[in-house]
One Martini backbone bead per residue (centre of mass of N, CA, C, O) as a GRO file, in nm:
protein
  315
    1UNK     BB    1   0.094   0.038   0.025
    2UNK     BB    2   0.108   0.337   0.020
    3UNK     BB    3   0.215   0.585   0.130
    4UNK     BB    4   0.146   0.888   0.286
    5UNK     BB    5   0.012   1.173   0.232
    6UNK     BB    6   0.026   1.507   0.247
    7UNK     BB    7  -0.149   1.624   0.039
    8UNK     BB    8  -0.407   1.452   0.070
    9UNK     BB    9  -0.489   1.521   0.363
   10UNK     BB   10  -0.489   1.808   0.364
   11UNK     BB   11  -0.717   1.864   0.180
   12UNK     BB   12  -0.930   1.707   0.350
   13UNK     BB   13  -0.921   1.891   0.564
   14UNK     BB   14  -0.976   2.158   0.380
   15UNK     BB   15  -1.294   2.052   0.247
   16UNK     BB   16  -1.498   2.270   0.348
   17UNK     BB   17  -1.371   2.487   0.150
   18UNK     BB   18  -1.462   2.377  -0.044
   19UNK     BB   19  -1.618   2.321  -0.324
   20UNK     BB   20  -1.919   2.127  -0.410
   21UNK     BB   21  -1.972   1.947  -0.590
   22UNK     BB   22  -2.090   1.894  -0.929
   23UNK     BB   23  -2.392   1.806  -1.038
   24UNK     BB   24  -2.521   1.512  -1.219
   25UNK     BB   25  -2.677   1.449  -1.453
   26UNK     BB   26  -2.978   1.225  -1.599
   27UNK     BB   27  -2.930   1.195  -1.906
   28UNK     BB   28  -2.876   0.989  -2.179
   29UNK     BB   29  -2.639   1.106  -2.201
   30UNK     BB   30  -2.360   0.924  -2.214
   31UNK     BB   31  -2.104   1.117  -2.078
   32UNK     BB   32  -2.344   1.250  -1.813
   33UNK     BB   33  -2.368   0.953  -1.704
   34UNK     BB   34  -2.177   0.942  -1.474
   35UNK     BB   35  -2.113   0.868  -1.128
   36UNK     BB   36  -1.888   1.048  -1.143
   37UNK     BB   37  -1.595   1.252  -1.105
   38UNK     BB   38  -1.338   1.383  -1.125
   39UNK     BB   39  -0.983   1.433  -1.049
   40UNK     BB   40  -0.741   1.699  -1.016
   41UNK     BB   41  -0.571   1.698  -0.741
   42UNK     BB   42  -0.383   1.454  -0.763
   43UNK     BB   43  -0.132   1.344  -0.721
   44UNK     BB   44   0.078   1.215  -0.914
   45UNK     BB   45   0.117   0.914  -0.777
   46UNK     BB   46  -0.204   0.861  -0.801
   47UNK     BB   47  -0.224   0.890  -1.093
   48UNK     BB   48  -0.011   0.638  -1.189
   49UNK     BB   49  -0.072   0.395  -1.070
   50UNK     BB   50  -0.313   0.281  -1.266
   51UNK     BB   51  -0.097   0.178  -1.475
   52UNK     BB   52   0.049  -0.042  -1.286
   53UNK     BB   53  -0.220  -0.100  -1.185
   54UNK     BB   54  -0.488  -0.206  -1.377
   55UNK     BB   55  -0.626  -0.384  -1.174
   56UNK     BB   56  -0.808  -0.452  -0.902
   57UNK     BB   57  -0.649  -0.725  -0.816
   58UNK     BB   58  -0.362  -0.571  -0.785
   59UNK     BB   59  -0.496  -0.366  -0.598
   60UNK     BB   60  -0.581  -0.532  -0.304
   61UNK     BB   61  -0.644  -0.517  -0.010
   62UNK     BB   62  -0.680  -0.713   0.353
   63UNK     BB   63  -0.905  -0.697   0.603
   64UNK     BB   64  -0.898  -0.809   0.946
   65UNK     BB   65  -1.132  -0.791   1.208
   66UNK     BB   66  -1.272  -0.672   1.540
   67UNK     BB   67  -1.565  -0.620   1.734
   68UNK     BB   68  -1.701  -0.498   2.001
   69UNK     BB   69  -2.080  -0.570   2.127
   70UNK     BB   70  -2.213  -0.499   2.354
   71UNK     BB   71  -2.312  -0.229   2.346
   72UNK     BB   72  -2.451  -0.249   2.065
   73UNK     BB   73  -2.676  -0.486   2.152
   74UNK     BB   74  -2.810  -0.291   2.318
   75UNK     BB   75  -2.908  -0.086   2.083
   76UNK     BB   76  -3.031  -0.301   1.942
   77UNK     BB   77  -3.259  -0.369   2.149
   78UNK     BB   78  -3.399  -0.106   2.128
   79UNK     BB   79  -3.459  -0.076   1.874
   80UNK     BB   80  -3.659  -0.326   1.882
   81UNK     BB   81  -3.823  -0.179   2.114
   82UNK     BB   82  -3.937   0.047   1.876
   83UNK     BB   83  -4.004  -0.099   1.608
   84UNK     BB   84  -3.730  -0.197   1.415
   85UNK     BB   85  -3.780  -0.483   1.282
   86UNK     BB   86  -3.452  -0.663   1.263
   87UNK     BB   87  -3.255  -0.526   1.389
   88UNK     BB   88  -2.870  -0.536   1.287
   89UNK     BB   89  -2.543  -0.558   1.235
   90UNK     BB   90  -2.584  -0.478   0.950
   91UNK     BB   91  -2.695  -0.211   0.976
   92UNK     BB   92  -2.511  -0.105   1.139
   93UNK     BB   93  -2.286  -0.140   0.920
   94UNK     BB   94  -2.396   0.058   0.716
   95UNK     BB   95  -2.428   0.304   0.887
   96UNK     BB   96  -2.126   0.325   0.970
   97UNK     BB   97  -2.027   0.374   0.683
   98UNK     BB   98  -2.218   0.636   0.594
   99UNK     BB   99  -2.072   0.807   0.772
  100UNK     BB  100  -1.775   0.782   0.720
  101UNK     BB  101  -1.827   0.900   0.432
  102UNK     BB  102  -1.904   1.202   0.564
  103UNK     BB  103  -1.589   1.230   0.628
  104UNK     BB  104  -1.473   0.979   0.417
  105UNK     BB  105  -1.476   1.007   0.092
  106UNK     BB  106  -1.236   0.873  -0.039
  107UNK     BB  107  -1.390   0.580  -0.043
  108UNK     BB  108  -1.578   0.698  -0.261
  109UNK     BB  109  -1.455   0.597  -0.504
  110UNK     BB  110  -1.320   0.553  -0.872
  111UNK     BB  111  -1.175   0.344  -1.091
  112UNK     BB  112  -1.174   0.428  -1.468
  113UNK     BB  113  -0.942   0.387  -1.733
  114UNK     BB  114  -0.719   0.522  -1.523
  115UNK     BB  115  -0.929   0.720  -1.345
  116UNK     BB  116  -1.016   0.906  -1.069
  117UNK     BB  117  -1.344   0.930  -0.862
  118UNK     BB  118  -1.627   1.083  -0.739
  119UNK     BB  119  -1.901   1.012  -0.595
  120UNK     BB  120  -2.228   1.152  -0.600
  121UNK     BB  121  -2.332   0.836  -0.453
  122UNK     BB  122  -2.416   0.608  -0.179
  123UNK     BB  123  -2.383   0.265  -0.312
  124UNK     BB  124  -2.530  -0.029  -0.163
  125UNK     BB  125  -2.457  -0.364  -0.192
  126UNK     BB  126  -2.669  -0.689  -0.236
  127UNK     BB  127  -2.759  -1.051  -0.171
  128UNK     BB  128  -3.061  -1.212  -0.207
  129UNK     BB  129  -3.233  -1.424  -0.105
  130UNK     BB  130  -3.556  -1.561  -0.075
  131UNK     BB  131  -3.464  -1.806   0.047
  132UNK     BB  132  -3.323  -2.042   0.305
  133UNK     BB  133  -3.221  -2.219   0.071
  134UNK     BB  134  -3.061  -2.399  -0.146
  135UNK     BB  135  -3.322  -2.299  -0.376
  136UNK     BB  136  -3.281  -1.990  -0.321
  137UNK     BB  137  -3.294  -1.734  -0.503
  138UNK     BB  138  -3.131  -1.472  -0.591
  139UNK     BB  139  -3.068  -1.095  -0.518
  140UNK     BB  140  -3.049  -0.793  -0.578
  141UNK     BB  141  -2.945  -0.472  -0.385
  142UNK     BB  142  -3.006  -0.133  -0.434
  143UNK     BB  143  -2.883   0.092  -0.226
  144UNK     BB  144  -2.937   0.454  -0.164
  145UNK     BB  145  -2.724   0.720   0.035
  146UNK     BB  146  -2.683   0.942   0.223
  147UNK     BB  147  -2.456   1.140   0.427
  148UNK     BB  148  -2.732   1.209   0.629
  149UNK     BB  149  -2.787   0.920   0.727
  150UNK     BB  150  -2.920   0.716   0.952
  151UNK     BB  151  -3.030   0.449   1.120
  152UNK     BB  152  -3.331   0.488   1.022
  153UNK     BB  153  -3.275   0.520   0.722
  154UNK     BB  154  -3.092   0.259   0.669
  155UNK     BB  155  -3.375   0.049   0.750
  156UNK     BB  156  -3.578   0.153   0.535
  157UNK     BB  157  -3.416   0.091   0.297
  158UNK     BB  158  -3.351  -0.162   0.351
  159UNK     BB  159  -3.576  -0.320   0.359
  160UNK     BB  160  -3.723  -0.247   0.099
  161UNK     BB  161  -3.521  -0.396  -0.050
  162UNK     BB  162  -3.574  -0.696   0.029
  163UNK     BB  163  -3.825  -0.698   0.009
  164UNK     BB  164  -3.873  -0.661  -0.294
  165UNK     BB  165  -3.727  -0.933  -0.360
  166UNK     BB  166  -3.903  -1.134  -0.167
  167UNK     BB  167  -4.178  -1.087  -0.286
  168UNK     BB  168  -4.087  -1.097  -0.614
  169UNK     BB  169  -3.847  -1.222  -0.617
  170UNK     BB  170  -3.623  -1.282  -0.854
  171UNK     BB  171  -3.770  -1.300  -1.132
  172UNK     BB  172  -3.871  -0.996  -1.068
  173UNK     BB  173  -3.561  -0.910  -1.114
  174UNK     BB  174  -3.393  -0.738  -1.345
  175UNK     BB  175  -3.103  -0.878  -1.319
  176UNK     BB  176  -3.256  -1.136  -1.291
  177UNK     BB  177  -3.348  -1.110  -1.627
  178UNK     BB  178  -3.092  -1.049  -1.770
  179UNK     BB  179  -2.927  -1.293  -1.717
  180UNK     BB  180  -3.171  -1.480  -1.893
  181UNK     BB  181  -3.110  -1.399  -2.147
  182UNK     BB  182  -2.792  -1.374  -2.142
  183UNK     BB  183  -2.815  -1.736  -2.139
  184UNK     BB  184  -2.933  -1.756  -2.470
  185UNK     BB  185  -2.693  -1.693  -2.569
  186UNK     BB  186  -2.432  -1.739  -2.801
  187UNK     BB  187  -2.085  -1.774  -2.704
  188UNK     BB  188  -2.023  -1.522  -2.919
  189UNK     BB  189  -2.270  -1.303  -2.841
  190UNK     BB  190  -2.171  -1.277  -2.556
  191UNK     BB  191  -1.874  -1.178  -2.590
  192UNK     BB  192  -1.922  -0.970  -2.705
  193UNK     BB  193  -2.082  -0.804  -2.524
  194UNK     BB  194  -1.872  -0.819  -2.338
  195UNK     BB  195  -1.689  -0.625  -2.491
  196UNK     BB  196  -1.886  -0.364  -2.511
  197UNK     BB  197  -1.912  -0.379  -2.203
  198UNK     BB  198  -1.592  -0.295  -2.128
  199UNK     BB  199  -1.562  -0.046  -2.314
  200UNK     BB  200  -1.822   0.117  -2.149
  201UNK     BB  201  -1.706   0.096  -1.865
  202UNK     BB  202  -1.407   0.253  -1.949
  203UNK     BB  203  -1.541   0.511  -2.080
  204UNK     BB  204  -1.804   0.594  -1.951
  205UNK     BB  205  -2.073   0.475  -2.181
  206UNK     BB  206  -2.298   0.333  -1.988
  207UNK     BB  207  -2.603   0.279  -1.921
  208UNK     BB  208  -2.797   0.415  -1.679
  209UNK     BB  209  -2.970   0.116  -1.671
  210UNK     BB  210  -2.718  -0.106  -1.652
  211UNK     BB  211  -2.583   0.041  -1.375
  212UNK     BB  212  -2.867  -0.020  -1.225
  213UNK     BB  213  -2.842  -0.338  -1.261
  214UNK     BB  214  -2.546  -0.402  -1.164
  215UNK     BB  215  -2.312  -0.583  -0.944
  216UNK     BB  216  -2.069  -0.350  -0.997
  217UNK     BB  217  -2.186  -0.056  -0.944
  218UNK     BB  218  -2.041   0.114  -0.663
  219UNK     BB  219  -1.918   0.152  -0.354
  220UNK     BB  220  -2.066  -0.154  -0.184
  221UNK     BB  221  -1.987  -0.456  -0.126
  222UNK     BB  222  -2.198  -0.710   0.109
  223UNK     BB  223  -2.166  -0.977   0.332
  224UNK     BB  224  -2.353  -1.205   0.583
  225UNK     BB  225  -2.236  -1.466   0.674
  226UNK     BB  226  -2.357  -1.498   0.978
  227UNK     BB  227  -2.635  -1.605   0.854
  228UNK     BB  228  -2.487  -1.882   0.772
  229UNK     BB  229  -2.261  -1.945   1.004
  230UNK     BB  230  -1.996  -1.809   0.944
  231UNK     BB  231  -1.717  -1.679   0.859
  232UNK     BB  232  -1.547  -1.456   0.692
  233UNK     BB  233  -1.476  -1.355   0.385
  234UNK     BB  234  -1.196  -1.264   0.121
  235UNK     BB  235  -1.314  -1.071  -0.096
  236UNK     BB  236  -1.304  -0.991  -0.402
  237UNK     BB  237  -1.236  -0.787  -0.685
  238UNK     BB  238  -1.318  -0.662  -0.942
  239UNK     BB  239  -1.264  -0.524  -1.254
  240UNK     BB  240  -1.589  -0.498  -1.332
  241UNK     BB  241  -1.660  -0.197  -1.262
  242UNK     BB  242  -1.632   0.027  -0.930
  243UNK     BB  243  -1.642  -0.151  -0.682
  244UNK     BB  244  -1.376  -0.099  -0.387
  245UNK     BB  245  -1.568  -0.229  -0.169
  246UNK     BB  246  -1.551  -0.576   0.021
  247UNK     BB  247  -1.793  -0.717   0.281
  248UNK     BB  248  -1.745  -0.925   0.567
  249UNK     BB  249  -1.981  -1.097   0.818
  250UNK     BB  250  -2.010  -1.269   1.085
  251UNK     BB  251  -2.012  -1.456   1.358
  252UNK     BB  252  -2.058  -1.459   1.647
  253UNK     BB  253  -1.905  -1.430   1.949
  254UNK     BB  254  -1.667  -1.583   2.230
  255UNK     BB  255  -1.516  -1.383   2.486
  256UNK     BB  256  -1.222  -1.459   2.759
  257UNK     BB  257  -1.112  -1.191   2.964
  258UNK     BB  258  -0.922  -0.947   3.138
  259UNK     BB  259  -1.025  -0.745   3.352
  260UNK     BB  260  -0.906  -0.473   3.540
  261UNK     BB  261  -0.960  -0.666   3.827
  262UNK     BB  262  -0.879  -0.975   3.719
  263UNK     BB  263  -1.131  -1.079   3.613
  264UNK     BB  264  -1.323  -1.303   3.397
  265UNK     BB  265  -1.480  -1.244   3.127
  266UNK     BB  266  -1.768  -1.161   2.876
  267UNK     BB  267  -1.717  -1.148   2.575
  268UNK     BB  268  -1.798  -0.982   2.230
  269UNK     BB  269  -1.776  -1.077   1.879
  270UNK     BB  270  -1.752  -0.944   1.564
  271UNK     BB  271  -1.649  -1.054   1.271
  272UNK     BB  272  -1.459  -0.856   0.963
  273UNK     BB  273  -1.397  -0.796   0.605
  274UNK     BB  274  -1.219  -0.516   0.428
  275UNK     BB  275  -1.183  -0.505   0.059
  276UNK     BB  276  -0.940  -0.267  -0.108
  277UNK     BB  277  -0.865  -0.010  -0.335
  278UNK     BB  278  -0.539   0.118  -0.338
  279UNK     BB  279  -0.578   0.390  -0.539
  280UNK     BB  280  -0.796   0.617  -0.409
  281UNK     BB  281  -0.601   0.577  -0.166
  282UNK     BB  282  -0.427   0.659   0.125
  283UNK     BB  283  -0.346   0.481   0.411
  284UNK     BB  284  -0.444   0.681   0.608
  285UNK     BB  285  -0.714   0.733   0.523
  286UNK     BB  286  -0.782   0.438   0.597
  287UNK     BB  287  -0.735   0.402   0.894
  288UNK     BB  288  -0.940   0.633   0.965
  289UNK     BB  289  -1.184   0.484   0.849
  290UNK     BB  290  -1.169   0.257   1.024
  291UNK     BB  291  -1.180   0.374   1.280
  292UNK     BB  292  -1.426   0.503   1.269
  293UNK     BB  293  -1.599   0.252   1.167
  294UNK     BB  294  -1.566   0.118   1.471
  295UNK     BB  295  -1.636   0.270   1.629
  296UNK     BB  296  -1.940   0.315   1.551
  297UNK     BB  297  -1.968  -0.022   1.634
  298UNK     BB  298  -1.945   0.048   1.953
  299UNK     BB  299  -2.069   0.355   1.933
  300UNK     BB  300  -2.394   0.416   1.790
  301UNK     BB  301  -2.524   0.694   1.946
  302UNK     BB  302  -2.431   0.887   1.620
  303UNK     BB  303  -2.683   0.744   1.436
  304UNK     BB  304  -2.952   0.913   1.529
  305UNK     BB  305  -2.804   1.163   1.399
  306UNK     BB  306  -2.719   1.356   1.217
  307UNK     BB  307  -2.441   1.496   1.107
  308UNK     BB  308  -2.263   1.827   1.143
  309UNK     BB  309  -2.093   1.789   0.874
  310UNK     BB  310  -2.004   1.747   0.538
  311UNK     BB  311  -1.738   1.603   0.346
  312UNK     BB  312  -1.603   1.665   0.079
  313UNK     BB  313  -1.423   1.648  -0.182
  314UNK     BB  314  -1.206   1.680  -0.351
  315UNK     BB  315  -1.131   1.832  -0.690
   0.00000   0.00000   0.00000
């Protein structure tokens, strides 16, 4: 991973005096069809970086962590007696997530072409089973979430998004109907059309109705594995899309641990590995922004109301 850069630091700290970047139309013209803007400020180094790793795959980091979830635990049952069904780690997670971007938008960027951008909007991807069985068809769920959404925001968007795949089917969703459709092309059909779509990946002339559809472009793709039972996989990043970062949530854990006066307490613990295109941004933007992330899943009474102010990105 790149040394931190202290051009690219400092830049971020005085990013509030900066002006907001600016909106990008939804119009069908493609060229102004990006999911986010360049950045024109970024250091020589960072801006050469993706010539040398090419694919996003050369560029992975990996990283493997845990938090104490005890305080969590508690938060989250007082949210379930306030009516918030089903609230969960997951949420949890995504909501402590959406808050790190509202101060540390550096990783919600993504390289594209070898240019890097920085997204217009956080969207966090998910693939939901329809039933809990073998036999259950996946769908994929994508929410868009704002830097000021709550912890109440992101439970709202969530069901929504899983409700209407689990409600109207796999065969329902948007994304398997295009995958049946084009699982019936002949193989040599197949591949130019792939040869198409990744030709319009890289110069981002994609229709906003096909990333708007594909499970590969956006901000974080998640999977909670800990509902199937088992430890958290350190999953690839594609090379396919614009998503820099790919997180897998485990199942909880007991850990018995000697308290300040010496006697052996038991405390809770839930794996995560979060990994991460290191083209985006220097390690210490990443230091920060984990140490952010870990610090809000350990104690999340800060997700209750909006962030006290959104920090753009850098020009």
């Amino acid at each position: 991973m790149p040394v931190a850069n202290e051009t690219e630091t400092s830049a971020a700290q005085a990013a509030p005096a900066a002006p907001a970047a600016p909106s990008l139309p939804d119009g069908p013209a493609f060229p102004k069809n990006k999911p986010g803007r360049r950045i024109r400020t970024m250091p020589a180094l960072n801006n050469f970086t993706p010539y040398i790793m090419r694919m996003r795959c050369d560029a992975t980091v990996y990283f493997r962590d845990s938090v104490e979830i005890g305080e969590a635990e508690q938060y989250l049952r007082a949210k379930r007696a306030e009516g918030l069904k089903g609230m969960g780690m997951l949420q949890l997670f995504i909501a402590a997530y959406v808050r790190t971007m509202s101060q540390m938008p550096a990783l919600n960027r993504y390289v594209c072409g070898q240019r890097i951008y920085a997204r217009k909007d956080i969207q966090v991807l998910l693939i939901v089973k329809e039933s809990m069985t073998a036999a259950g068809e996946e769908g994929e769920v994508r929410v868009t979430f704002s830097p000021t959404d709550t912890i109440y925001d992101v439970y709202d968007k969530l069901k929504a998004g899983v409700e209407s795949v689990r409600s109207g089917g796999a065969e329902g969703n948007d994304t398997v109907k295009v995958a049946n459709v084009l699982n019936h092309l002949p193989r040599f059909l197949l591949r130019f059309f792939m040869a198409v779509i990744k030709f319009q990946d890289y110069h981002q002339i994609m229709p906003k109705w096909m990333m708007d559809l594909s499970p590969f472009h956006g901000s974080m793709a998640v999977t909670d594995l800990g509902s199937l039972g088992i430890s958290p996989a350190c999953h690839h990043l594609y090379n396919f899309g614009t998503v820099p970062i790919f997180c897998a949530l485990g199942m909880k854990r007991r850990a018995w641990e000697l308290g300040p006066d010496g006697k052996v307490v038991e405390k809770r613990y839930i794996d995560y590995t979060v990994d991460v295109d290191e083209r985006i941004c220097d390690g210490f933007a990443y230091a920060q922004a984990l140490k952010m992330w870990k610090n809000l899943m350990r104690h999340p009474a800060a997700l209750d109301n909006p962030p006290e102010k959104v920090i753009p990105d850098i020009p």
